[in-house]
N, C-alpha and C positions, 0 to 999 in steps of 0.2 A: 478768604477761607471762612471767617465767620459767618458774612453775608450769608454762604452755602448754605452751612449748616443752619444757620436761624430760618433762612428760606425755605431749608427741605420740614422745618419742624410746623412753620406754618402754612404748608400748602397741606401736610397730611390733619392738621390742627382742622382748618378749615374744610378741607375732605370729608372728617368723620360728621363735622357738625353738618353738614349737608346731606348726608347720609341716610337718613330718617326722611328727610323733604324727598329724596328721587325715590325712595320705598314707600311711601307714601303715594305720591304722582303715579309709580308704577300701577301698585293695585287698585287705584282707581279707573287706572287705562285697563284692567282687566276684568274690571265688573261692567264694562261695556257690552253689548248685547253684540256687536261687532265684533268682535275682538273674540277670534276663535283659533282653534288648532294651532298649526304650526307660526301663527303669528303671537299666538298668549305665550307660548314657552319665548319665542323673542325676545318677547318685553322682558318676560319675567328674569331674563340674562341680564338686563338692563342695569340694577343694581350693581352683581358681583362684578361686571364689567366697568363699572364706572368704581367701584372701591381698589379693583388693580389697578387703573390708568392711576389713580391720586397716590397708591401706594409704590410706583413702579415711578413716578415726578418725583416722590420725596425722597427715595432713596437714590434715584441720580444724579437729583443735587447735593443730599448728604455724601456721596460717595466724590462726587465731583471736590466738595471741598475738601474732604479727609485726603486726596490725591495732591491737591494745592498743597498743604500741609506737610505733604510727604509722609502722611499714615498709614496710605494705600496704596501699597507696592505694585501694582499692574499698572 
């Protein structure tokens, strides 16, 4: 149960700190002379999609262990 919880605290911990590095990488992939139209708004999803996958890991294993716990009734 703790595991969980500590686990879901440091994947989103480590999530945000990374977070600035793919916003970064991104807009560098966008000042490419290549990198036009419907491929630039792609990338540019790139980001918010990578902070819900970290946000959407942390709270399944928060909720996983609040469940072990028997704090989460479903």
């Amino acid at each position: 149960m703790l595991g969980n919880l500590i686990g879901g605290f440091v994947v989103i911990l480590i999530g945000v700190n990374l977070l600035p590095t793919v916003a970064n990488e991104v807009a560098g992939a966008q000042g490419n002379e290549n990198v036009t139209g419907a491929t630039d708004t792609i990338i540019g999803l790139t980001p918010l999609f990578f902070a819900l996958g970290i946000l959407s890991a942390g709270i399944a294993l928060t909720a996983q262990g609040l469940r072990a716990a028997g704090m989460l009734g479903v």
